[in-house]
N, CA, C and O atoms as a printed pandas DataFrame, in Angstrom:
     atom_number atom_name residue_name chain_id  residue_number  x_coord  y_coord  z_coord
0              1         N          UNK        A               1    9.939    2.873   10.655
1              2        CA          UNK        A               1   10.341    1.614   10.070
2              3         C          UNK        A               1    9.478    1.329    8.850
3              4         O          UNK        A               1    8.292    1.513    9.123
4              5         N          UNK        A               2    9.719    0.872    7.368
5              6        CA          UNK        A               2    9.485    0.563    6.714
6              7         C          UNK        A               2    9.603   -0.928    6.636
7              8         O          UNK        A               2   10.549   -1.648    6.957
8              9         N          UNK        A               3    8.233   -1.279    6.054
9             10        CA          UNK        A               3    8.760   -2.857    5.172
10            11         C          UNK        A               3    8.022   -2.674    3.850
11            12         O          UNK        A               3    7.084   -1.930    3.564
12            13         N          UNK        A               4    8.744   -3.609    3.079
13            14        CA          UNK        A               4    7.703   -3.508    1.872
14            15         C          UNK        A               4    6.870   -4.504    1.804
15            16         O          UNK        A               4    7.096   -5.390    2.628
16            17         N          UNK        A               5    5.993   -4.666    1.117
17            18        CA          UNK        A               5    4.711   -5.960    1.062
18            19         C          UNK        A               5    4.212   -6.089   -0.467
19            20         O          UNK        A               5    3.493   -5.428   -1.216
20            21         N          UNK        A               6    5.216   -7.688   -0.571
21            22        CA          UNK        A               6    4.525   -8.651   -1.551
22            23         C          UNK        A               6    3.373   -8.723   -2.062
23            24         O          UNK        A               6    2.494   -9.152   -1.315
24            25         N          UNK        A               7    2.985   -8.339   -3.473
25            26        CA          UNK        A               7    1.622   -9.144   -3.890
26            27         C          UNK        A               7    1.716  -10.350   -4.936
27            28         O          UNK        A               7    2.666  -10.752   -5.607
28            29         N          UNK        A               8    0.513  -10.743   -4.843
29            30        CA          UNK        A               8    0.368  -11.920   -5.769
30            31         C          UNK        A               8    0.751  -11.456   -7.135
31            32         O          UNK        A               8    1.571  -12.195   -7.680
32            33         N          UNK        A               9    0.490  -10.753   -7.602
33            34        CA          UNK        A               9    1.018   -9.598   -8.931
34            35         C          UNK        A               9    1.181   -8.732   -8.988
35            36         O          UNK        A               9    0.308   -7.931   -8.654
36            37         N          UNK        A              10    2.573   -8.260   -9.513
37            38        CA          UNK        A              10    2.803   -7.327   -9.848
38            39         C          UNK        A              10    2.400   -5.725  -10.010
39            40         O          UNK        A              10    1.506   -5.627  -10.850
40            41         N          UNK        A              11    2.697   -4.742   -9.591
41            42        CA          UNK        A              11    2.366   -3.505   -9.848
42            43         C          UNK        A              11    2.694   -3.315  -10.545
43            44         O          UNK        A              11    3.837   -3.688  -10.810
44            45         N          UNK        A              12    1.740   -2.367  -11.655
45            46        CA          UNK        A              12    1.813   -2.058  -12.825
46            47         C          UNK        A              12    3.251   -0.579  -12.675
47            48         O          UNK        A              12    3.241    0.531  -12.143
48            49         N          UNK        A              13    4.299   -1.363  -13.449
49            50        CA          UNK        A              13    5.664   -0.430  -13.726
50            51         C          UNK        A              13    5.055    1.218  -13.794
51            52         O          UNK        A              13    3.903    1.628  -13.938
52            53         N          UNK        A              14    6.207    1.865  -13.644
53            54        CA          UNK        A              14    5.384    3.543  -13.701
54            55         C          UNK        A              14    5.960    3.654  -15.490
55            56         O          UNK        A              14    6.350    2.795  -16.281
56            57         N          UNK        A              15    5.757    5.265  -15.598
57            58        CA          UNK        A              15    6.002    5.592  -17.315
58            59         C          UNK        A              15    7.401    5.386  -17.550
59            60         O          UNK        A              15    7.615    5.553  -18.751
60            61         N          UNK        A              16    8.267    5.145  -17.031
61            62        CA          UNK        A              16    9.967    5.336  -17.628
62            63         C          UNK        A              16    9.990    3.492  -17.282
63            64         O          UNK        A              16   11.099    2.961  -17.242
64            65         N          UNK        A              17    8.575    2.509  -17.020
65            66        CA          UNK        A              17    9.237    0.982  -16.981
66            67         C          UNK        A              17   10.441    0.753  -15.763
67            68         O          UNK        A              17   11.355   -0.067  -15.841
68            69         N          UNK        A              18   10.249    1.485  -14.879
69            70        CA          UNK        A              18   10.802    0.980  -13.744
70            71         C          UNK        A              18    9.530    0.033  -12.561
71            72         O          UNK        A              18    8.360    0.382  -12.405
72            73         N          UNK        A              19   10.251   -1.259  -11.835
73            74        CA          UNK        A              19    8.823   -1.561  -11.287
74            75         C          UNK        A              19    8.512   -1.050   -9.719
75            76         O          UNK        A              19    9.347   -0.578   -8.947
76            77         N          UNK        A              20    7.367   -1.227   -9.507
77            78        CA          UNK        A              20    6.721   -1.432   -8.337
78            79         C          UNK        A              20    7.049   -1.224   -7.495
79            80         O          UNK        A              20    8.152   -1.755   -7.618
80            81         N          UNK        A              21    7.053   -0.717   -6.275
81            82        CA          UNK        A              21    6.771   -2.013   -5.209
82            83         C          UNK        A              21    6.045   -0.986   -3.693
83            84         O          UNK        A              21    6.367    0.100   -3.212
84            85         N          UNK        A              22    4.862   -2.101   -3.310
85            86        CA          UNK        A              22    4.155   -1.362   -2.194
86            87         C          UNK        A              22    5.172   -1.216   -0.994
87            88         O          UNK        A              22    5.987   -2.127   -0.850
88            89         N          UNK        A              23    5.196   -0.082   -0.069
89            90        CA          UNK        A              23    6.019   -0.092    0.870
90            91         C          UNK        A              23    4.925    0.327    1.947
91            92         O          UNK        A              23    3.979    1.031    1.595
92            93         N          UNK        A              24    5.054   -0.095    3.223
93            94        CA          UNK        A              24    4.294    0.545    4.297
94            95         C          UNK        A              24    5.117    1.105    5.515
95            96         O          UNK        A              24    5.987    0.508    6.150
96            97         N          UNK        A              25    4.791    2.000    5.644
97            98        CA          UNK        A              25    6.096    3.113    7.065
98            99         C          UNK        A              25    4.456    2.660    8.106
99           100         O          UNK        A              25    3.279    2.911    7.848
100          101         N          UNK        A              26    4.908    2.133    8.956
101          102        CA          UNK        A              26    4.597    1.408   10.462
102          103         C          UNK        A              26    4.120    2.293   11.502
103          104         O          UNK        A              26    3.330    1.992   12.396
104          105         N          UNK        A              27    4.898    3.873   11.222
105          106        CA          UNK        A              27    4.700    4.612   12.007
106          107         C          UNK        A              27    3.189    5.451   11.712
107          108         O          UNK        A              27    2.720    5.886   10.660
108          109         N          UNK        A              28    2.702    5.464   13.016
109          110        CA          UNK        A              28    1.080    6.177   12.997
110          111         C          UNK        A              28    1.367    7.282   12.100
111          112         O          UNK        A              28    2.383    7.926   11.839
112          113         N          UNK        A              29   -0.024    7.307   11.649
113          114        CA          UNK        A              29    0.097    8.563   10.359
114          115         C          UNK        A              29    0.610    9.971   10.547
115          116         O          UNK        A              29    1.150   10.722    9.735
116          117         N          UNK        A              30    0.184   10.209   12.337
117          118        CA          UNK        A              30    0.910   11.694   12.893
118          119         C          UNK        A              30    2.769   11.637   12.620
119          120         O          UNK        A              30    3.452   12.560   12.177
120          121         N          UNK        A              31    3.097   10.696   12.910
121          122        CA          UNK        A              31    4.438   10.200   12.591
122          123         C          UNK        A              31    4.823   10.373   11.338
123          124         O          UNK        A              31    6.012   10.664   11.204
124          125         N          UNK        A              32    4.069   10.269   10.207
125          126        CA          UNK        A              32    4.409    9.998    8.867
126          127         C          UNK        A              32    4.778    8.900    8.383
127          128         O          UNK        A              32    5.748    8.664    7.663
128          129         N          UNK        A              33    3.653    7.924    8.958
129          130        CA          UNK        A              33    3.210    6.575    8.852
130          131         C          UNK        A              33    2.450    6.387    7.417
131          132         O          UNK        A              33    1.958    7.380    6.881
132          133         N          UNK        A              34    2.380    5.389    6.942
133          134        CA          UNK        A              34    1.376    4.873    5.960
134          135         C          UNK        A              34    1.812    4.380    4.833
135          136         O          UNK        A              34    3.013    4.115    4.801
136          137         N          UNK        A              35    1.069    4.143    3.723
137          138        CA          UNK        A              35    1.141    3.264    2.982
138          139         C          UNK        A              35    1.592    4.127    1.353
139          140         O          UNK        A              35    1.468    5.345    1.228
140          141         N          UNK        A              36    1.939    3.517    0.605
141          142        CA          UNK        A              36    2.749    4.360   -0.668
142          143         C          UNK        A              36    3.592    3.233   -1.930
143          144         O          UNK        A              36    3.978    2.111   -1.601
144          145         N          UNK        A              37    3.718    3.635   -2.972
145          146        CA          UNK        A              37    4.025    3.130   -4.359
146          147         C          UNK        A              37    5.307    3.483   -4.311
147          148         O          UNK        A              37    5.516    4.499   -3.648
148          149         N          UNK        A              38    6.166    3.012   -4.762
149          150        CA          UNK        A              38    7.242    3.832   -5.440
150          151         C          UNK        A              38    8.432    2.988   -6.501
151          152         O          UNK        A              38    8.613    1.776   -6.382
152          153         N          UNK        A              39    9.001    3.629   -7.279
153          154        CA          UNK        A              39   10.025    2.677   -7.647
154          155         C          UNK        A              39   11.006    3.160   -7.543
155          156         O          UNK        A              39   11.347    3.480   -6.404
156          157         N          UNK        A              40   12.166    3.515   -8.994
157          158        CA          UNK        A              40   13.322    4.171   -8.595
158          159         C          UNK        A              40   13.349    5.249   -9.254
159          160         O          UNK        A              40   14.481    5.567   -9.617
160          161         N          UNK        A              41   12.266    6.154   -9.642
161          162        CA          UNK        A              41   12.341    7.919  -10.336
162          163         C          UNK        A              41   11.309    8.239   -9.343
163          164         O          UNK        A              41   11.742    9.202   -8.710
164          165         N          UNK        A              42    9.957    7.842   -8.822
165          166        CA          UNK        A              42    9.305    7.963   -8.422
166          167         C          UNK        A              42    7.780    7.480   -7.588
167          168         O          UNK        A              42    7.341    6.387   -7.945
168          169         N          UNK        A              43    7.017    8.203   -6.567
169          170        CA          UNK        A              43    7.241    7.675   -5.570
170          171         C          UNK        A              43    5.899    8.324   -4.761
171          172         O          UNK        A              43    6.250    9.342   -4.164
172          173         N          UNK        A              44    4.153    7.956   -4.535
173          174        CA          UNK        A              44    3.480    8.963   -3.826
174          175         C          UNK        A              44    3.403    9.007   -3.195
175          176         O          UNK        A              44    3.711    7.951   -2.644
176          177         N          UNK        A              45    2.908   10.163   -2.180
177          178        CA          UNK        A              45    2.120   10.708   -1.041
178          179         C          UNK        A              45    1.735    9.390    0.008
179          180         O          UNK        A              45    0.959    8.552   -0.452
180          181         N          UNK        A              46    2.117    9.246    1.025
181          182        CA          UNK        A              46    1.806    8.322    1.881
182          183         C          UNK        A              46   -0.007    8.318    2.829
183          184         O          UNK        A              46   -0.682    9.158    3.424
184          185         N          UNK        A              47   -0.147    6.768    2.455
185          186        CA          UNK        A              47   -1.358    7.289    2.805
186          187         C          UNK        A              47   -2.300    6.272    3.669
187          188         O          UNK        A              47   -1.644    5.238    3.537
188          189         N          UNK        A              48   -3.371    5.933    4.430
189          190        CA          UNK        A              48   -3.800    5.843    5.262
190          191         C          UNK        A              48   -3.971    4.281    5.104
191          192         O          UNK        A              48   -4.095    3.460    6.012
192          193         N          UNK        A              49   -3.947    4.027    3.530
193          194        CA          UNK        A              49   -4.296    2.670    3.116
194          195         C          UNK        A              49   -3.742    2.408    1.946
195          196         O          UNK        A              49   -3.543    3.527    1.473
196          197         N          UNK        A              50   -3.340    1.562    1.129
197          198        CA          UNK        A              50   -2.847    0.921    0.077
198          199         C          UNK        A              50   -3.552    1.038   -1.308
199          200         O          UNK        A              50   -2.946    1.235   -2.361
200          201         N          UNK        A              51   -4.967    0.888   -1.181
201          202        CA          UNK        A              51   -6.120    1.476   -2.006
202          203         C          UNK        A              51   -5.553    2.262   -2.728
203          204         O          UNK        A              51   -4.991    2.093   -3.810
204          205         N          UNK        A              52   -5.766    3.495   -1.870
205          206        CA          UNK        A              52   -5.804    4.794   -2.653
206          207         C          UNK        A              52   -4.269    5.271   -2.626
207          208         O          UNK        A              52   -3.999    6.211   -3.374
208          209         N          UNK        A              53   -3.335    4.780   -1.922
209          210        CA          UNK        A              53   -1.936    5.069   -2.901
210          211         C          UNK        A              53   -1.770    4.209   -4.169
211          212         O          UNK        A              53   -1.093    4.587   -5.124
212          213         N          UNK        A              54   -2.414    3.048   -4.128
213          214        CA          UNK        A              54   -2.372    2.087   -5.830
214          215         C          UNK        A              54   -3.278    3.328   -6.443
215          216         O          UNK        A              54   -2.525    3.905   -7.228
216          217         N          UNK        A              55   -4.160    3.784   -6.436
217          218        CA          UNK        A              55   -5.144    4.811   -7.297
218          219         C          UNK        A              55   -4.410    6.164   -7.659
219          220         O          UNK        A              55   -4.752    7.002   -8.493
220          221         N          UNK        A              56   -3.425    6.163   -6.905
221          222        CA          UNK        A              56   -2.873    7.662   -7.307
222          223         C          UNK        A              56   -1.578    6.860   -8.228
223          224         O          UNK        A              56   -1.333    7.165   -9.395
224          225         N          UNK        A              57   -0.927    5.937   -7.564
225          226        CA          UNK        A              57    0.459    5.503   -8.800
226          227         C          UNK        A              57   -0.407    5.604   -9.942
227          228         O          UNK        A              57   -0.394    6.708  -10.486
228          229         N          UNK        A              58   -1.291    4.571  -10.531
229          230        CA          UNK        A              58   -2.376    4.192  -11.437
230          231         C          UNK        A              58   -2.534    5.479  -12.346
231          232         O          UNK        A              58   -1.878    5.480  -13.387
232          233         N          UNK        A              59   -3.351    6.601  -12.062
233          234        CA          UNK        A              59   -2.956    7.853  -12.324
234          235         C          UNK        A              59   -2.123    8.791  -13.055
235          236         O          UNK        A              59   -2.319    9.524  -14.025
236          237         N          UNK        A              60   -1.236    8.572  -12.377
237          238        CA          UNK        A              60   -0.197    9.071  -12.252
238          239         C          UNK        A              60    0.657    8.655  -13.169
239          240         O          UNK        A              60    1.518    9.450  -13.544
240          241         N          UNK        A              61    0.622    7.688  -13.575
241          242        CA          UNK        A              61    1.477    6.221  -14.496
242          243         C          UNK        A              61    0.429    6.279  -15.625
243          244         O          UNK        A              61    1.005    6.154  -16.706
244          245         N          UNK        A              62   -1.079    6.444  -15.780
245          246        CA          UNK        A              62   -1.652    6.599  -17.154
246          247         C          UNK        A              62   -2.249    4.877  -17.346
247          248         O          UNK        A              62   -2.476    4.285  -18.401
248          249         N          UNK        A              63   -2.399    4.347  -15.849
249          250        CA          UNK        A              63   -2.794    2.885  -16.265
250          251         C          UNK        A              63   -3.917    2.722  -15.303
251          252         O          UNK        A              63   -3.865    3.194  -14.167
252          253         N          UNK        A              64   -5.456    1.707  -15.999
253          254        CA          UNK        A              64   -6.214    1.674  -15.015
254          255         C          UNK        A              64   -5.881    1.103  -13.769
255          256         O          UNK        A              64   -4.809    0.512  -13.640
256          257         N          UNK        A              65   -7.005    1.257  -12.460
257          258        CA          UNK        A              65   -6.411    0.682  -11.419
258          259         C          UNK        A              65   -6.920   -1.011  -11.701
259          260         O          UNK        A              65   -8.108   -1.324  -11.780
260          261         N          UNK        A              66   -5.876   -1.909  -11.820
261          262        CA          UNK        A              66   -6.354   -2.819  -11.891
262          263         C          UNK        A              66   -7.255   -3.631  -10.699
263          264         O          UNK        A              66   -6.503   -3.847   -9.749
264          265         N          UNK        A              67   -8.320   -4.036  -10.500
265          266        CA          UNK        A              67   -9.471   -4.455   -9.912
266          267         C          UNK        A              67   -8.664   -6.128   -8.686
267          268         O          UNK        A              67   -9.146   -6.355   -7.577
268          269         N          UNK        A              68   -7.746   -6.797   -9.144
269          270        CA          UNK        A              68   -6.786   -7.841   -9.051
270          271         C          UNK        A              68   -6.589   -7.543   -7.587
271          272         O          UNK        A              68   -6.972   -8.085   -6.550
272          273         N          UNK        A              69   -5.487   -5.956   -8.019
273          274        CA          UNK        A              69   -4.405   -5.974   -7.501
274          275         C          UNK        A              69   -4.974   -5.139   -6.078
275          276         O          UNK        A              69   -4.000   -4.876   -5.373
276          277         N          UNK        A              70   -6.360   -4.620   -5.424
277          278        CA          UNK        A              70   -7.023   -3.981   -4.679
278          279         C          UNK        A              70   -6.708   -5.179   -3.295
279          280         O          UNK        A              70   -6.848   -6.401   -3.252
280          281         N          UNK        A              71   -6.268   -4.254   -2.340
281          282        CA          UNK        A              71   -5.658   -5.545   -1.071
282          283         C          UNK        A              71   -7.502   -5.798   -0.290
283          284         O          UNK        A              71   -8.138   -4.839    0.146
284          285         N          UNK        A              72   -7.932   -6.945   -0.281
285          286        CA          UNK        A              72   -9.187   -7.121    0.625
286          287         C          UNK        A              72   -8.958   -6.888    1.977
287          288         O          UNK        A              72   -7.781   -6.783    2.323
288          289         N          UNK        A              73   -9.825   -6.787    2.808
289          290        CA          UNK        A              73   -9.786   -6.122    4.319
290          291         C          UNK        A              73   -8.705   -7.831    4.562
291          292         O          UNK        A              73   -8.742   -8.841    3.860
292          293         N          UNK        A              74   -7.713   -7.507    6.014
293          294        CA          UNK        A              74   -6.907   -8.748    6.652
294          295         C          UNK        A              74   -8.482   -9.696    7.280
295          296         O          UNK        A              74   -9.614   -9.286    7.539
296          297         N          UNK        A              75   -7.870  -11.052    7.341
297          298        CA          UNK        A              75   -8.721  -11.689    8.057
298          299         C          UNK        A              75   -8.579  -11.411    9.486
299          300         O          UNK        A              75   -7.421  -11.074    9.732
300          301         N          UNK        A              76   -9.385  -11.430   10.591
301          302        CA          UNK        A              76   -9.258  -11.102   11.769
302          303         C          UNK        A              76   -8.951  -12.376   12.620
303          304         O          UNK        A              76   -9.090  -12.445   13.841
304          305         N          UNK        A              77   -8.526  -13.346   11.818
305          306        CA          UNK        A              77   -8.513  -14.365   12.821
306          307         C          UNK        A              77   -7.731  -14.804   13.682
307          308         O          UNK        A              77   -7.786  -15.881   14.275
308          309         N          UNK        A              78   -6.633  -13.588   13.810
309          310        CA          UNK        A              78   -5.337  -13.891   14.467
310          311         C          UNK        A              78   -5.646  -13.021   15.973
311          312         O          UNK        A              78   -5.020  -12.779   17.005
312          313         N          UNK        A              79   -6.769  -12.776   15.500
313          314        CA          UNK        A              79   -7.412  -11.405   17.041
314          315         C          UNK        A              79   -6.981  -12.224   18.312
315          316         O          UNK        A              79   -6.755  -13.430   18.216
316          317         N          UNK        A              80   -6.916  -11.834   19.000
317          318        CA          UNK        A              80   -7.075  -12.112   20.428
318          319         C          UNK        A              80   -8.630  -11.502   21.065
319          320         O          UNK        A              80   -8.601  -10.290   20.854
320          321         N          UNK        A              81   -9.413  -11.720   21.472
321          322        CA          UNK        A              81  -10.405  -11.142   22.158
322          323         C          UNK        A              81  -10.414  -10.894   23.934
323          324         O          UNK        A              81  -10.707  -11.943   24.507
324          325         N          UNK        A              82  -10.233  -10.079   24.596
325          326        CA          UNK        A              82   -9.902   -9.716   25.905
326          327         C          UNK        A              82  -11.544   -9.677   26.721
327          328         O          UNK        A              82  -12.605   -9.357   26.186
328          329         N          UNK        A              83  -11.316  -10.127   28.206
329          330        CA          UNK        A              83  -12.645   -9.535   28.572
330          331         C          UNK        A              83  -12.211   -8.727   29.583
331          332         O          UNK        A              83  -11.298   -8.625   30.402
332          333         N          UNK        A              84  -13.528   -8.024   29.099
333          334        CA          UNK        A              84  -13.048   -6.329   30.195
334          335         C          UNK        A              84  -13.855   -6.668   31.483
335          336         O          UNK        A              84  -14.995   -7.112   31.624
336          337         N          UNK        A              85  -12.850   -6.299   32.415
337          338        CA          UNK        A              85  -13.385   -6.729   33.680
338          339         C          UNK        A              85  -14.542   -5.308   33.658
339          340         O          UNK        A              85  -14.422   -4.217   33.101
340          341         N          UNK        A              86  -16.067   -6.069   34.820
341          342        CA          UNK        A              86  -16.570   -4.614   35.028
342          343         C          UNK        A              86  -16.587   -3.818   36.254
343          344         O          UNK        A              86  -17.027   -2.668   36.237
């Protein structure tokens, strides 16, 4: 399952000016899970984190990685915390 995920701005278009957009496949990475760029000519390597697939579009496209657009760790505050019986 794929979804794609919104940012506050924009990904920088690839070289032919087609845009963006982050997509994440849900499925564990053995699956061929993970995270990836793509638009509509092209499209990278799926990968463990969002980071470093923005660093390879970036690249790849001839544009720095913009510093903005880097996703910060999620807040954890939606955790649940369990106690382990002993």
């Amino acid at each position: 399952m794929q979804r794609m995920i919104s940012h506050t701005e924009p990904l920088p278009n690839c070289r032919n000016g087609h845009r963006a957009r982050h997509m994440h496949d849900v499925r564990r990475a053995e699956a061929g899970g993970g995270h990836l760029v793509e638009c509509a000519c092209s499209a990278t390597a799926k990968h463990a984190d969002f980071d470093t697939a923005l660093v390879e579009w970036c690249r790849a496209n001839g544009h720095p990685v913009p510093h903005s657009l880097l996703q910060a760790p999620l807040p954890l505050s939606n955790v649940t915390h369990l106690r382990a019986r002993p």
